[in-house]
C-alpha positions in Angstrom: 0.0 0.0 0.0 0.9 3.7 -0.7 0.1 6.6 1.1 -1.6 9.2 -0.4 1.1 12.7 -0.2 -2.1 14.9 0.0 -4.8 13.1 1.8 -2.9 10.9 4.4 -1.9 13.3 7.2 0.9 12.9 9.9 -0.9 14.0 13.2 0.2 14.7 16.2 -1.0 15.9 19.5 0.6 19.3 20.8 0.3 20.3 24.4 0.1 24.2 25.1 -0.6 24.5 28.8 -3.0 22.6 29.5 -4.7 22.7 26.2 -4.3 19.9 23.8 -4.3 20.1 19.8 -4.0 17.3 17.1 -2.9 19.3 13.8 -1.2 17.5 10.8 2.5 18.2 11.6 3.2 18.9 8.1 1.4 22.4 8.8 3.6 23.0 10.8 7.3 20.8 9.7 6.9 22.9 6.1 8.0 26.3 8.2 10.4 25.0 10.3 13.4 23.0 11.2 11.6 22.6 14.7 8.9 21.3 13.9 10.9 19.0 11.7 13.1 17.8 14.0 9.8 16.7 16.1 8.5 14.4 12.7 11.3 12.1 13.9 10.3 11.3 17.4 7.1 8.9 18.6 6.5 12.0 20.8 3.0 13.6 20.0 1.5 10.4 18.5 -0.9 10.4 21.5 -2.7 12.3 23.8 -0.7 10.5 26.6 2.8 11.5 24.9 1.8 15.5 23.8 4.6 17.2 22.3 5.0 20.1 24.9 5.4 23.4 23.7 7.5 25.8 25.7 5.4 27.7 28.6 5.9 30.9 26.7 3.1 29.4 24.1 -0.4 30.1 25.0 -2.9 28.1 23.6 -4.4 31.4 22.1 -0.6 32.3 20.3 -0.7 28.9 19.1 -4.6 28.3 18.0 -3.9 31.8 15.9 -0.4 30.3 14.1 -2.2 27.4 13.5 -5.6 29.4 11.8 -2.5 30.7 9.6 -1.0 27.8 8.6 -4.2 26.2 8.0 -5.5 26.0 4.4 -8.8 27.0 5.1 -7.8 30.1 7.1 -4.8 31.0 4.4 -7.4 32.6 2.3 -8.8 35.5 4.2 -5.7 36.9 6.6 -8.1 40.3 7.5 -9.9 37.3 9.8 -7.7 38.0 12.4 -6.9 40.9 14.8 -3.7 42.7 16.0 -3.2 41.2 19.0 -4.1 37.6 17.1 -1.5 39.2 14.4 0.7 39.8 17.1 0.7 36.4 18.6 1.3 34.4 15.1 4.6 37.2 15.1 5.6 36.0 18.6 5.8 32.6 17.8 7.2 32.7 14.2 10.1 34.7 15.7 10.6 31.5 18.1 10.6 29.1 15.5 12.2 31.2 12.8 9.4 30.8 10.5 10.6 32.9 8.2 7.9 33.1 5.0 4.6 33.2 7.5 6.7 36.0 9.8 6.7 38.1 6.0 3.1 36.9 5.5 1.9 38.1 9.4 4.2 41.4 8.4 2.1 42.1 5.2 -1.3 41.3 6.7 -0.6 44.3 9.6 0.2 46.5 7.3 -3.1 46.2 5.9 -4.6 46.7 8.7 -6.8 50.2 9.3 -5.6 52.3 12.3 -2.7 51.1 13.9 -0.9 53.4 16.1 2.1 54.6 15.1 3.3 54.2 18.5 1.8 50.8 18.9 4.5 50.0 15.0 7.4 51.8 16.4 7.7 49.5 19.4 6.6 46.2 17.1 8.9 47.0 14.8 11.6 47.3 17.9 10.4 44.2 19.3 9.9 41.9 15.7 12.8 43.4 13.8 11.0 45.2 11.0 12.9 48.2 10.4 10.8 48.8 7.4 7.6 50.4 9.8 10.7 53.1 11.6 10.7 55.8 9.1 6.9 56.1 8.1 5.4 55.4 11.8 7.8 58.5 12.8 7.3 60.8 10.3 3.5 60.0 11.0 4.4 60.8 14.9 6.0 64.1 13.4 2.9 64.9 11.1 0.1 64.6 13.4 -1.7 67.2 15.5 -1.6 66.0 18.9 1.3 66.0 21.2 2.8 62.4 22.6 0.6 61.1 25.4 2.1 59.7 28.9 1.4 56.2 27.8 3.0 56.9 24.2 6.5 58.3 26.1 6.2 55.2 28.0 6.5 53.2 25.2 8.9 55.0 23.1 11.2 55.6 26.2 13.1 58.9 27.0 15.7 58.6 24.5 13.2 58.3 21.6 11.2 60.7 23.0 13.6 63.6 23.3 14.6 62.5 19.5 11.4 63.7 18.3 10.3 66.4 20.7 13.5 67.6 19.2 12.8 67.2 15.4 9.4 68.4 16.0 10.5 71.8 17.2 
């Protein structure tokens, strides 16, 4: 017998806290060198034998990575929200995930009304120089002045930077 490549899955059970998933692995072993590593191993082949994810993966980062990588999600990216955005960012950083981090990227920057702020310290945070320049000159362009939460965020040094090229 021969196994279909399309229609005979390899599934395993994943345990994120104390929330389990069972997920084709090939969802998942396509991105990266992790998850193919984990192919390898009996470990995830039951419910008894999860493989555990780190305890920095909620089952809310990881049920939104997955919506991703899923096929039937792949279609419609405006589906999901910043902060679900942001959690399918998180992870991809972890497990260098390198063509869904670009695919995450492109899908927030489609998104309406994201703070400027808010980009700055993403971009710091997920390494996309590519938001710097337009999310500051958007700081310097607008009307209102930097709120106490927005200083907080940017940090002093930042701060003084544009109070400075503002003047």
């Amino acid at each position: 017998m021969t196994k279909d490549d399309a229609f005979y899955h390899d599934y395993r059970v994943f345990l994120a806290e104390n929330h389990l998933f069972q997920i084709p692995i090939r969802f998942l072993a396509a991105e990266s060198e992790y998850f193919r590593a984990r192919m390898d191993h009996n470990d995830g082949l039951t419910e008894e034998n999860p493989i555990r994810l780190d305890s920095d993966v909620s089952p809310e980062d990881f049920r939104q990575l997955l919506r991703v990588l899923s096929p039937a999600f792949n279609a419609e990216p405006e589906v999901l929200s910043l902060s679900q955005w942001l959690s399918v960012l998180k992870l991809v950083k972890k497990w260098d995930m390198d063509e869904v981090r670009g695919y995450a990227i492109s899908a927030i920057e489609k998104l309406p009304n994201v703070d400027p702020v808010d980009k700055i310290v993403l971009a710091r945070t997920y390494d996309i120089p590519t938001w710097l320049v337009p999310s500051f000159n958007e700081i310097l362009q607008r009307p209102q002045s930097l709120t106490e939460s927005d200083i907080e965020k940017l940090g002093i040094p930042t701060t003084v930077r544009l109070v400075k090229l503002r003047d």
